[in-house]
C-alpha angles and dihedrals in degrees: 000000000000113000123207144188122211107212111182139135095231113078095197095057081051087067100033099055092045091054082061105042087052091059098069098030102108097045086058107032096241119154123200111230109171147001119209133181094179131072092196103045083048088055096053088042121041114084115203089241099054104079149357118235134024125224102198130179105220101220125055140129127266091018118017109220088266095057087040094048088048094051099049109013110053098145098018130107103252124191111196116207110211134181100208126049087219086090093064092112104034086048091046105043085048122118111286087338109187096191151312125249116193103213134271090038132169126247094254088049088066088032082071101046090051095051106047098035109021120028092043095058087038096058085034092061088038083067108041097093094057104038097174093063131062126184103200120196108234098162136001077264105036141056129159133218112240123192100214097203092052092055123096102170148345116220131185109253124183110344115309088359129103130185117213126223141220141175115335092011087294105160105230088190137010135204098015107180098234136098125236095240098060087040093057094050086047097041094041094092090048102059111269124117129206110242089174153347079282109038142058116170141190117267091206087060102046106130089184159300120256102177108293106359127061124214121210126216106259096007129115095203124083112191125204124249107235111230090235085052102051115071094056088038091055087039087046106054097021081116091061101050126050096206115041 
């Protein structure tokens, strides 16, 4: 569950905001915690253990969203909701920013938001404590539960589909709904490295490099570095390898 809080001057964005975000709460878990008008009524308020993201508008009196975010929310994901484009550095360049929505903005556009910065560090922290396990989301009903360490590699099957591999090219699941390029931004932090528009493999499990293929301990299969992967594959495991 990810809890957050809406600050913002304008009562009716408030509202408004809050109308969008509940229609796909329940597809995300998010629970709606607080509404403040106010900055500084959400200063004196809002305690760092009571939610999760901030939905802040940037400019208000007393504290703009930025003072406010750097007041409340050190450590916690913040979305600043700004009426001029003119913000885009100041709101990038802010604290652990997760996005910037110009209002009025459309559902997707905090969808988004939601998928690439928030819901990946958020499943990602969900699963510090146990390294060896990783639910990954496949579908709004499904998720499935992956063993990192008994993972080799992860290859694109038919279309938006991907099988994933295990000791001696066994395939653990098959037809996993994802693509390889959102796996390998969601897998990155958790060891395992892109080879190709195909592959991503376990680090853990890297054999070694011979110019451009890489072999895996126990597996039959060698799989060819892309020229546009290399560089950043060589730059990305040179610590783990004496000789590239």
């Amino acid at each position: 569950m990810i809890r957050y809080i809406l600050v913002d001057d304008d009562q009716k964005t408030l509202e408004r905001v809050k109308v969008k975000i509940d229609s796909i709460a329940k597809d995300y878990d998010l629970k709606h915690i607080a509404n403040y008008s106010s900055s500084k009524a959400a200063a004196e308020s809002i305690t760092q253990d009571s939610y999760d993201l901030l939905i802040v508008d940037f400019e208000m009196p007393v504290f703009n969203g930025l003072e406010l975010a750097e007041k409340i929310a050190v450590g916690k994901k913040v979305i600043f909701l700004t009426s001029t484009k003119d913000n885009e550095k100041r709101v990038i360049n802010a604290i652990d920013i997760a996005g910037y929505l110009t209002k009025p903005f459309e559902i997707q556009e905090f969808e988004n938001v939601l998928k690439k910065k928030i819901l990946i560090n958020y499943n990602t922290a969900k699963n510090h404590q146990n390294t060896q396990n990783y639910f990954l989301s496949v579908s709004k009903n499904r998720d499935i539960n992956i063993v990192l360490d008994k993972v080799y590699y992860i290859r694109k099957g038919r279309q938006n589909y991907v099988n994933v591999y295990g000791y001696k090219d066994e395939i653990i699941f098959k037809n996993v709904r994802r693509t390889i390029s959102d796996l390998a931004k969601e897998l990155e932090c958790l060891n395992f490295i892109t080879i190709n528009q195909s592959v991503i493999v376990n680090k853990n499990w890297i054999k070694e490099r011979d110019n451009s293929y890489v072999e895996l301990f126990d597996c039959k299969e060698s799989f060819e570095i892309k020229q546009s992967f290399k560089s950043s594959f060589i730059a990305k495991i040179k610590n783990a390898f004496s000789r590239l």
